[in-house]
N, C-alpha and C positions, 0 to 999 in steps of 0.2 A: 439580466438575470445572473445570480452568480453562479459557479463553475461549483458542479458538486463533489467531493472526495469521499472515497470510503476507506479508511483507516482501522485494519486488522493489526488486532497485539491482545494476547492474554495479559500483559502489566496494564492494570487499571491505571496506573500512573504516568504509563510511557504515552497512551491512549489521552490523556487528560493531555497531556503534554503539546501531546499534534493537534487535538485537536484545539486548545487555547490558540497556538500558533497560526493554525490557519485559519479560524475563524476573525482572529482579529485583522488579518490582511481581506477578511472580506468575503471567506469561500465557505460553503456550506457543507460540513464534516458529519457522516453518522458513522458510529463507532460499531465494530462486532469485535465479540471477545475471541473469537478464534479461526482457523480455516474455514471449518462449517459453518458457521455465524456469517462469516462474510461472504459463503460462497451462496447463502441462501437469499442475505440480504442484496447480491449483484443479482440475483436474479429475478427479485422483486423489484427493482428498478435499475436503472443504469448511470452510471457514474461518469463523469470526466476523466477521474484518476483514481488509481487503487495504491492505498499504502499499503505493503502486508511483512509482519515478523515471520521470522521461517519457524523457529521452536516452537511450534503452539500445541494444547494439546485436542485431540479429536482428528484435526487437518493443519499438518505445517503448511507455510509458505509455498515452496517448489510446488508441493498438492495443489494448494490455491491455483496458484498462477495457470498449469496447466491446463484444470478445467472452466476457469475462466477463460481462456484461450478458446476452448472449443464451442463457447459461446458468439453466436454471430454478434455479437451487442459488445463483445469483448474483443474482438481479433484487433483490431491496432490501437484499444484502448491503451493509455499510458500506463505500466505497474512497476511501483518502484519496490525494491525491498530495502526495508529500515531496519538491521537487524545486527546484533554484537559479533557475527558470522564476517569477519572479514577475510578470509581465505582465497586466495588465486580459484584453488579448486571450487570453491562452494560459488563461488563470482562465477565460475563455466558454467556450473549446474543450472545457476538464474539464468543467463543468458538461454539457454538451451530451452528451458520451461518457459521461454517468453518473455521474461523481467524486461525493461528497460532499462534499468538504472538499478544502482545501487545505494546507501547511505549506512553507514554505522552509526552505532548509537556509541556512547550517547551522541546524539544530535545536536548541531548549534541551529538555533531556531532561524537566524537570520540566512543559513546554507540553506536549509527545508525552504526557504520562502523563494531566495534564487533559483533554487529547482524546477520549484511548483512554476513559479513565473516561464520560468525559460519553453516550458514542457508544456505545460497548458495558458498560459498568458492571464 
């Protein structure tokens, strides 16, 4: 069965992006457009792996992660942030809110895919 992701990003392009990428290595992607969207959609089912942007609008990223976190369905789920946020400081913040991982955008597709591999196989 393949490994599900769920991939947060208000850019309907950046979302299109991930989600071609992993879909064609095999993994089964549903996209929400923002914090809320994806914090509603984790909790209607449960994922393998969370992509999530921090800028969104309604619920950023940090948002995200943390109350995914306090989801039992969520506590060592993998959650990477993909997001133009490359800062030492804003890289603490994730860590602190649970992120595992990091990634800037733009993304090179075949890095997303050594990730995703490494992280959920």
């Amino acid at each position: 069965m393949a490994k599900t992701i769920l991939t947060v990003d208000d850019s309907a392009s950046i979302r299109q992006m991930v989600s071609f990428t992993l879909k064609s290595a095999g993994y089964e992607v549903t996209e929400a457009v923002d914090g809320q969207d994806g914090l509603d959609k984790a909790k209607a089912k449960s994922y393998d792996m969370v992509f999530t942007d921090q800028n969104m609008p309604r619920m950023d990223g940090l948002t995200l992660i943390k109350n995914l976190r306090t989801l039992p369905a969520y506590k060592s789920t993998p959650i990477l942030m993909l997001t133009t946020e490359a800062g030492d400081a804003m890289k603490a913040q994730g860590r602190a809110a649970g992120a595992t991982g990091w990634l800037v955008k733009p993304f090179d597709p075949t890095k997303l895919l050594e990730v995703v591999k490494k992280v959920i196989g």
